[in-house]
C-alpha positions as CSV (number, residue, x, y, z in Angstrom):
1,X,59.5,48.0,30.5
2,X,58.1,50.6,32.6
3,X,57.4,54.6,31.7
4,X,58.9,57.5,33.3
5,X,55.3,58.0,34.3
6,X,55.5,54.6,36.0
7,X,58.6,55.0,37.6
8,X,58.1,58.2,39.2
9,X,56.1,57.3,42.6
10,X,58.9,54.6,42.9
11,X,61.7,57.0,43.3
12,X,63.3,56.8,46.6
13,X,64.7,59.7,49.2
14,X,68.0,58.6,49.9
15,X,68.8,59.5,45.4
16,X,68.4,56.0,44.6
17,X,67.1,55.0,41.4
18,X,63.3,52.8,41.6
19,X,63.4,49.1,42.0
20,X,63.6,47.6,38.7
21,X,60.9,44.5,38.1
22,X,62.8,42.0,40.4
23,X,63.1,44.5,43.0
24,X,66.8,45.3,43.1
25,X,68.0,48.4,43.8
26,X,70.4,50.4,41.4
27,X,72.9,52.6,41.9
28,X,73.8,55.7,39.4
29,X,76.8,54.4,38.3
30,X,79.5,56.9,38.2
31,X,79.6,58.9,34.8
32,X,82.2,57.9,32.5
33,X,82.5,60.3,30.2
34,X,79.5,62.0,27.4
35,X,76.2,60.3,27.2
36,X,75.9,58.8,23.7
37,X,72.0,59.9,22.2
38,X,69.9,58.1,20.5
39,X,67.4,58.8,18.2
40,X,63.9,58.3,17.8
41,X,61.8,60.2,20.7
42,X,65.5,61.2,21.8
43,X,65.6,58.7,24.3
44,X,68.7,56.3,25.2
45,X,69.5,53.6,26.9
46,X,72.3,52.3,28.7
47,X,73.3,48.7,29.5
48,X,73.5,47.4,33.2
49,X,74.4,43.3,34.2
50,X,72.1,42.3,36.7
51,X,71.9,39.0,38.9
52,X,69.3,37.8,36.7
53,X,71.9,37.6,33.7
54,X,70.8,39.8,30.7
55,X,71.2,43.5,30.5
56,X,68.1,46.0,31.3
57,X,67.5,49.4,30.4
58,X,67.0,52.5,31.9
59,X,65.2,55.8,30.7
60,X,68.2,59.1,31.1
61,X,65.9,61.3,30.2
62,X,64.6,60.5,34.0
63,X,68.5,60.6,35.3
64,X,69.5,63.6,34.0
65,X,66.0,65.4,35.2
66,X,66.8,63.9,39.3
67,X,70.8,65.7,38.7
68,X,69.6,68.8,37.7
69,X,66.6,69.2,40.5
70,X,69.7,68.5,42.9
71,X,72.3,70.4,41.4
72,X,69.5,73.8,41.7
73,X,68.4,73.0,45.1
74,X,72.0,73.1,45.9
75,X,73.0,76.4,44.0
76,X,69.9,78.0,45.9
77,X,70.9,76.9,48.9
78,X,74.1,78.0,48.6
79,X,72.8,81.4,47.3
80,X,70.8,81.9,50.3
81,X,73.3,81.2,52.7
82,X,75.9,83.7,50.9
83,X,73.3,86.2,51.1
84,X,72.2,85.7,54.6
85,X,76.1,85.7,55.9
86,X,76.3,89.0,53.5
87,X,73.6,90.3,55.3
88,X,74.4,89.4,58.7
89,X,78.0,90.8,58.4
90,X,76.8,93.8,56.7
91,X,74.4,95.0,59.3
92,X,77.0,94.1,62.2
93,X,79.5,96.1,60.3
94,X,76.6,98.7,60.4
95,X,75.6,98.2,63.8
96,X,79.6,98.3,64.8
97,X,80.1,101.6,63.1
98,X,77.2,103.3,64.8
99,X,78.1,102.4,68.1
100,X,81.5,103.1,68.0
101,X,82.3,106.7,68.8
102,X,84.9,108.7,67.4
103,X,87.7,109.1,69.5
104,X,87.9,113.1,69.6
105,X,90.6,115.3,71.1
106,X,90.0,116.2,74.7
107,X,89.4,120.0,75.6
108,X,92.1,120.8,78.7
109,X,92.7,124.4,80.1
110,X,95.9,125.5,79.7
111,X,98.3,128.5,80.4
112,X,101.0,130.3,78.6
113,X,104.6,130.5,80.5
114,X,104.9,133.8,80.6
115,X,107.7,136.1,82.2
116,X,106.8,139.2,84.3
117,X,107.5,140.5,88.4
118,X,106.7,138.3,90.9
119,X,107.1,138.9,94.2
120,X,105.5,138.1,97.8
121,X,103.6,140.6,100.1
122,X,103.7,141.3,103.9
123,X,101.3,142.6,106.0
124,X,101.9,145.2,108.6
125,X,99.4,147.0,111.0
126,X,99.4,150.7,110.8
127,X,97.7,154.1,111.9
128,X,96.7,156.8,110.1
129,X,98.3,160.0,111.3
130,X,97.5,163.6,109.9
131,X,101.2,165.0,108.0
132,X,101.2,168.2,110.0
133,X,99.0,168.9,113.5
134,X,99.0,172.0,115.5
135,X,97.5,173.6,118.8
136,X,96.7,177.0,117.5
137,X,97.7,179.1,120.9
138,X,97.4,183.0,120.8
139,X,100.7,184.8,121.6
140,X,99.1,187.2,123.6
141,X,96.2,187.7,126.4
142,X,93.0,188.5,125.8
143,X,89.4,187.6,125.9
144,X,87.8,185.8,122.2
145,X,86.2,188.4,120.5
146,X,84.7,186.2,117.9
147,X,86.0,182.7,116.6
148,X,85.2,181.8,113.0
149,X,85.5,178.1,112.6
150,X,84.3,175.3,114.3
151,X,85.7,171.2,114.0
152,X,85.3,169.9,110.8
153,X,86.0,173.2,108.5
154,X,88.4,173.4,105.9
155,X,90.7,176.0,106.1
156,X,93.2,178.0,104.2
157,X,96.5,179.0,104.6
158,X,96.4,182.3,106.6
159,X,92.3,182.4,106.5
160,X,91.3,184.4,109.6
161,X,90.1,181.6,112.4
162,X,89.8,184.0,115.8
163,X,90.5,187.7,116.9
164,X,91.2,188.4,120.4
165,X,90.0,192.2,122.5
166,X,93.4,193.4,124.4
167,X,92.1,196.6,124.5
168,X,95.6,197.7,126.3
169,X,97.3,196.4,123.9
170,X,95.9,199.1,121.5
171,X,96.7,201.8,124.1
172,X,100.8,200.9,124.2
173,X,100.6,201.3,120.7
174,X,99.3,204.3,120.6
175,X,102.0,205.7,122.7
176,X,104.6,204.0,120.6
177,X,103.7,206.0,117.8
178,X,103.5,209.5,119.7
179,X,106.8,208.5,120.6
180,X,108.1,207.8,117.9
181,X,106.8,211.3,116.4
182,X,108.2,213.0,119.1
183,X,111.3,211.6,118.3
184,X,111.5,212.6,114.7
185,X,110.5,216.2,116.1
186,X,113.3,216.1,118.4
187,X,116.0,215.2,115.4
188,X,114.5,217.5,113.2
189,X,115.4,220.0,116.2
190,X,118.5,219.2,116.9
191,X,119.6,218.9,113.1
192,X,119.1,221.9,112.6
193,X,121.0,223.6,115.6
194,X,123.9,221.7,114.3
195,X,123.4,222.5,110.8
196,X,122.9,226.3,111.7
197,X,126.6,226.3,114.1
198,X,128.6,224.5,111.5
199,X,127.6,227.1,108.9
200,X,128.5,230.2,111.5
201,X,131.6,229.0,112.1
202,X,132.8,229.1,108.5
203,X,136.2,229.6,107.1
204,X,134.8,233.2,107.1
205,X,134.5,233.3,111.2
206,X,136.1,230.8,111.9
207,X,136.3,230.6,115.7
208,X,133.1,232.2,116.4
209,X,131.6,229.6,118.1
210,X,133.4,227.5,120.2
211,X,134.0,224.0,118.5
212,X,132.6,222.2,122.1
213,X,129.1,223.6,121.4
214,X,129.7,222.6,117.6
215,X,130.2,219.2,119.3
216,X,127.5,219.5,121.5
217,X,124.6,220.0,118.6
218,X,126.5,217.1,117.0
219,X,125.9,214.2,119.4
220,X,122.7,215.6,120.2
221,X,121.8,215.2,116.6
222,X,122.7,211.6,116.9
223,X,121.1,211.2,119.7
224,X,117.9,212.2,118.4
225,X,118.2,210.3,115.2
226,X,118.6,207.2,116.6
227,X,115.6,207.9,119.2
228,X,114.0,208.3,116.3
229,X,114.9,204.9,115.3
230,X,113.9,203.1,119.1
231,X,110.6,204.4,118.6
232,X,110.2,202.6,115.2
233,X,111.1,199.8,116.6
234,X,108.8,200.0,119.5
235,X,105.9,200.6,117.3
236,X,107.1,197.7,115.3
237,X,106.6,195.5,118.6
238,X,103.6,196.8,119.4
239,X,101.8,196.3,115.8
240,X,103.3,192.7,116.1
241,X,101.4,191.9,119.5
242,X,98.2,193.5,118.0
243,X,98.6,190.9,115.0
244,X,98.9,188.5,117.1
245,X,95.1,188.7,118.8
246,X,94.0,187.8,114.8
247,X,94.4,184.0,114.9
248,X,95.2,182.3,111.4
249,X,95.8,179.1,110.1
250,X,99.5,178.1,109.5
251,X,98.4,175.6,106.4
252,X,96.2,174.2,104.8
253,X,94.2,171.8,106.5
254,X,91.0,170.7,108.9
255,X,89.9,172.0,112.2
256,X,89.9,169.1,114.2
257,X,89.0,170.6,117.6
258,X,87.6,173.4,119.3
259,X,88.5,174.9,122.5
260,X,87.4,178.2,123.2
261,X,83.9,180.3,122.9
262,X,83.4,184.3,121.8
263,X,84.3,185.6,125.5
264,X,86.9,183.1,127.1
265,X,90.1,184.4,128.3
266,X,93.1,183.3,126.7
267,X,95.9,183.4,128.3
268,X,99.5,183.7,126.2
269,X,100.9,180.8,125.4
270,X,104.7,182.1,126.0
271,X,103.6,182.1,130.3
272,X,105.2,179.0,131.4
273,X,103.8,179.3,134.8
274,X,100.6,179.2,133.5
275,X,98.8,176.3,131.8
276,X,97.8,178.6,128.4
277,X,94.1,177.0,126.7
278,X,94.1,176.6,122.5
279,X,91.6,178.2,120.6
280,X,91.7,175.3,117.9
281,X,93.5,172.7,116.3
282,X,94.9,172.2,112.6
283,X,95.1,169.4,110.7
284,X,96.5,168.6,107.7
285,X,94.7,165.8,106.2
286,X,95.5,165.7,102.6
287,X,98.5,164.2,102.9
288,X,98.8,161.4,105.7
289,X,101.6,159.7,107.8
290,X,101.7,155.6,108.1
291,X,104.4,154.7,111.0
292,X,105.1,150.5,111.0
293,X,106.9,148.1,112.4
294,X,109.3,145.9,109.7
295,X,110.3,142.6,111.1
296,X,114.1,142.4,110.2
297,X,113.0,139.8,107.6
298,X,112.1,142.3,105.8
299,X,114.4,145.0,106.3
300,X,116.3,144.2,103.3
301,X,113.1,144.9,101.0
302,X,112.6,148.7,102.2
303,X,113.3,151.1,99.5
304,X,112.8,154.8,99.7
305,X,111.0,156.1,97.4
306,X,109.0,152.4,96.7
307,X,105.7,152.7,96.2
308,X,103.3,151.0,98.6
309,X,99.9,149.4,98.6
310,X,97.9,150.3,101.8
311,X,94.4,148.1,102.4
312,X,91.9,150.0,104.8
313,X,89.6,147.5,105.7
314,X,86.8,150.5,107.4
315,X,86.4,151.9,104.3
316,X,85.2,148.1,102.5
317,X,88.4,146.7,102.4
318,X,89.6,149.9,99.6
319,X,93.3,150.1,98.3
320,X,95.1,153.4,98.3
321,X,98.5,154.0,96.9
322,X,101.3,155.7,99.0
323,X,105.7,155.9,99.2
324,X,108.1,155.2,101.7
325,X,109.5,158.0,102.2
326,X,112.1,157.4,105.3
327,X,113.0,154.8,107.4
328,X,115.0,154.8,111.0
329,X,118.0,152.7,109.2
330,X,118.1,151.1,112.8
331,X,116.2,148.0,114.7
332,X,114.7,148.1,117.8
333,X,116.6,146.1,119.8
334,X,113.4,145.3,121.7
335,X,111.2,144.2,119.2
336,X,113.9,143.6,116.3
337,X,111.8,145.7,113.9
338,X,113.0,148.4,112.2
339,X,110.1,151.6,112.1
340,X,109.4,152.9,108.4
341,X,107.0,155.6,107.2
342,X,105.0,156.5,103.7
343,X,103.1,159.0,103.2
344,X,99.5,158.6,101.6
345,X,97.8,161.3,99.4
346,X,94.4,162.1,100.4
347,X,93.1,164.7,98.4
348,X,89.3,163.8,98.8
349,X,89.6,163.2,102.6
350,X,88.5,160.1,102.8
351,X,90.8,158.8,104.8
352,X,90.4,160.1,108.4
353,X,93.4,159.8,110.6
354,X,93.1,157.7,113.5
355,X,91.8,154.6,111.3
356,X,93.6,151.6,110.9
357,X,94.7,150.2,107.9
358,X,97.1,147.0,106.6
359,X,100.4,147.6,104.8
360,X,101.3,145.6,102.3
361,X,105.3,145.9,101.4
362,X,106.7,143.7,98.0
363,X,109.4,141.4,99.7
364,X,111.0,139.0,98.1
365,X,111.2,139.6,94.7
366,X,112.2,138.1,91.3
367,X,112.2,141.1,88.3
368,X,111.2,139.3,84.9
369,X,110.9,135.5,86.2
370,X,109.7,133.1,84.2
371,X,106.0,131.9,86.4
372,X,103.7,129.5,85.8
373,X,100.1,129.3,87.5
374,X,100.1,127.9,90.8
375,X,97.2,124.9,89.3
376,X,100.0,123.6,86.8
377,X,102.0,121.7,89.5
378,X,99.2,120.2,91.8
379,X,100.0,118.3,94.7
380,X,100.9,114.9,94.1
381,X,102.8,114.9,91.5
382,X,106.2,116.1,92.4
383,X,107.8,118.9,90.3
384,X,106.5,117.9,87.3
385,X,104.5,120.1,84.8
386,X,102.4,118.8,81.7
387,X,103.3,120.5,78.9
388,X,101.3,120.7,75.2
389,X,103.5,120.5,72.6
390,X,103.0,122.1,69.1
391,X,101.1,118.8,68.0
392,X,98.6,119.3,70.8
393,X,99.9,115.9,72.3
394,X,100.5,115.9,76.3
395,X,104.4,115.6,77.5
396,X,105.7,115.5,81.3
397,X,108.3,117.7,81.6
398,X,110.6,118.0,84.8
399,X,110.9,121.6,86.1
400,X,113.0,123.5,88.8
401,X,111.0,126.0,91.1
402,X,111.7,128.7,92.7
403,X,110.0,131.5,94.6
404,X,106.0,130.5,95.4
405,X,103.9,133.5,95.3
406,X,99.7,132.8,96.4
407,X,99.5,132.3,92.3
408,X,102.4,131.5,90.5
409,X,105.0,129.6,90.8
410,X,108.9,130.6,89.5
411,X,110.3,128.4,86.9
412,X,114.0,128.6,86.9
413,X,114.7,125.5,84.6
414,X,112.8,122.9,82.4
415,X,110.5,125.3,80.8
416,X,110.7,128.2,78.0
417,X,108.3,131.4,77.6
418,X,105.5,130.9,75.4
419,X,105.0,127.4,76.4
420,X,101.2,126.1,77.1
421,X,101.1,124.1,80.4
422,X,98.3,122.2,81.8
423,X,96.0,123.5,84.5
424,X,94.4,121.1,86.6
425,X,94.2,117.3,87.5
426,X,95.4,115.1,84.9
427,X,93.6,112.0,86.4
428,X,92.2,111.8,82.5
429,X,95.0,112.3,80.5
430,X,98.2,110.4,79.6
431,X,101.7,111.1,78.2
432,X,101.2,111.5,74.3
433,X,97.6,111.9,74.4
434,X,96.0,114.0,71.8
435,X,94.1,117.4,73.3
436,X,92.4,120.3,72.4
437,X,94.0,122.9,74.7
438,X,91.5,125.8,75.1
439,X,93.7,128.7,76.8
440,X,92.2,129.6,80.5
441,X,91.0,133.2,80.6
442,X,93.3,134.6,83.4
443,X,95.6,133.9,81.0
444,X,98.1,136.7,80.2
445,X,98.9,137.6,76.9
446,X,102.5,137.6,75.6
């Protein structure tokens, strides 16, 4: 019988046991049940019928060693494959996880619905006009003694501008006043005549002196006295036509023109048959006239009283502030415009008159409307609005417009005040979708 020793190089690949000594092979039979030991060296033997007849036996030690070489190989095996299928699915769960981005809100501009005025603007053209403008002419002839302003001074009210030299003038009133003193001396003459009769013929004498020189003194009294009171009065005139060779300004205002030099003759500007020259002219230029055109359109929007936005595009395009203050109440039937007129404060003078400017009247208005920004219904889209709710998630909400101003739109139905709307395209977003809304800064506050 051969060793284990000897039976080792015989062992076969395919898990057979060796070829015994007649060159058979042998199968491991299937295991019954325990192993019975046997003793000695603790080896044991088991009983096999072979073709030769007889039984053989065969060393377990050398059995049991093969199993368990098998059964380890296996377990390690299987313990590298767990690991690397562990491995693998634990770096693609990595891998998976660092690639994957996490889905974060999306930042949209948005705007509150807010209510406030809206209304549209029209554009008229218009001319500045100065409030008050006057040829200064003198009242009187007479050759420019000096003149005192030139074009382009302020002025007062009654500042001094020209004097005129009437040297006759000065003559009749000289004679007016010896008139009128010879007149008083003639009263105080007369007066006492009268006096001096009515106390002669007293209750005392009484028919002295006749009563028809009585009379007499009496209407000459009169007479006297009220002399006395043409000569005033021609004095009066007199003075009056000397104060009219000083020339003074009627208001406040700006000398716009010049006419005459120290020396020119002036004639009276009362001669009709004469064409009478100016010495200057007066402008008032702090308060200014605007005369316009309103298309019947419009006519229903003119207010007295309404304050006005005027756009002057010669002085850089600046805004000034004035009020309608009257308006014909009738269209031309020519033009079917109706004229209107405000007046513009100009205290600095910066507006000169003569300039044109752009009026721009509030028509069609809407007090308190609830408005949207014009970007929250684009094109496209129909009247639709997107609208974040309170759990920043995007619905479409179906809204009613009204009046479209160059910014806003009216809302009269489908939306409530304090609401955020979208601003935009909403090529990125969908209905329900999560955002970040981020509130645009034109936005007005509440």
């Amino acid at each position: 019988m051969m060793s284990t020793e000897e039976l080792a190089p015989l062992q076969r690949q395919d898990g057979l046991l060796p070829l015994d000594a007649s060159g058979q092979d042998h199968q491991i039979p299937p295991h019954p049940g325990p192993l019975p030991l046997g003793g000695g060296e603790g080896e044991s033997s088991v009983h096999e019928g072979g073709s030769g007849g007889g039984d053989k036996k065969r060393p377990l030690l050398s059995v049991f060693r093969q199993q368990s070489v098998w059964k380890i190989v296996g377990v390690v095996v299987l313990a590298g494959i767990s690991a690397t299928v562990w491995w693998g699915a634990s770096a693609r769960a990595k891998v998976h996880s660092a690639t994957t981005p996490v889905v974060e809100p999306l930042p949209v501009s948005v705007a509150r619905v807010t209510r406030h005025d809206l209304y549209n603007e029209a554009s008229f053209p218009a001319e500045f006009r100065p409030f008050v403008e006057v040829d200064l002419h003198a009242k009187v002839s007479g050759y420019v003694r000096d003149i005192r302003v030139d074009f382009g001074d302020q002025v007062k009210s009654n500042q001094l501008l020209a004097t005129l030299e009437v040297p006759e003038l000065f003559s009749e009133l000289t004679n007016a006043i010896a008139t009128e003193q010879k007149a008083e001396a003639d009263y105080t003459n007369a007066h006492l005549l009268y006096d001096r009769l009515g106390k002669v013929n007293s209750k005392v004498h009484p028919a002295l002196v006749p009563q028809q020189e009585i009379d007499t003194a009496e209407a000459k009294d009169r007479a006297t006295l009220a002399a006395i009171a043409a000569a005033k009065a021609n004095v009066e005139k007199y003075q009056s036509l000397v104060g009219y060779t000083r020339i003074t300004a009627p208001f406040d205002g700006v000398i716009t023109k010049r006419y005459a030099d120290p020396g020119s003759l002036i004639q009276a500007g009362t001669a009709s048959d004469t064409q009478s020259l100016p010495l200057v002219r007066v402008s008032d230029n702090y308060l200014l006239r605007l005369d316009f055109p309103v298309d019947q359109r419009y006519v229903k929007d003119v207010y007295a009283g309404e304050p006005v936005e005027v756009r002057i595009e010669s002085l850089g395009g600046i805004i000034s502030t004035g009020i309608i203050t009257r308006a014909t109440l009738r269209e031309n039937a020519d033009t079917r415009t109706m004229m209107t007129e405000i007046e513009v404060p100009n205290p600095k003078l910066q507006i000169v008159p003569g300039m044109y400017c752009r009026v721009l009247l509030k028509v069609e208005r809407r007090p308190q409307a609830l408005a949207v920004p014009i970007q929250a219904v684009p094109p496209g889209y129909g009247d639709t609005v997107y609208v974040v709710n309170a759990q920043n998630q995007i619905e479409e909400r179906t809204v009613t417009l009204g009046l479209m101003t160059s910014t806003e739109f009216e809302v009269t139905s489908g939306l409530k005040e304090g609401e955020q709307v979208l601003l935009g395209s909403r090529s990125q977003l969908e209905v329900g979708q999560k955002v970040e809304p981020k509130l645009d800064a034109s936005d007005k506050p509440i």
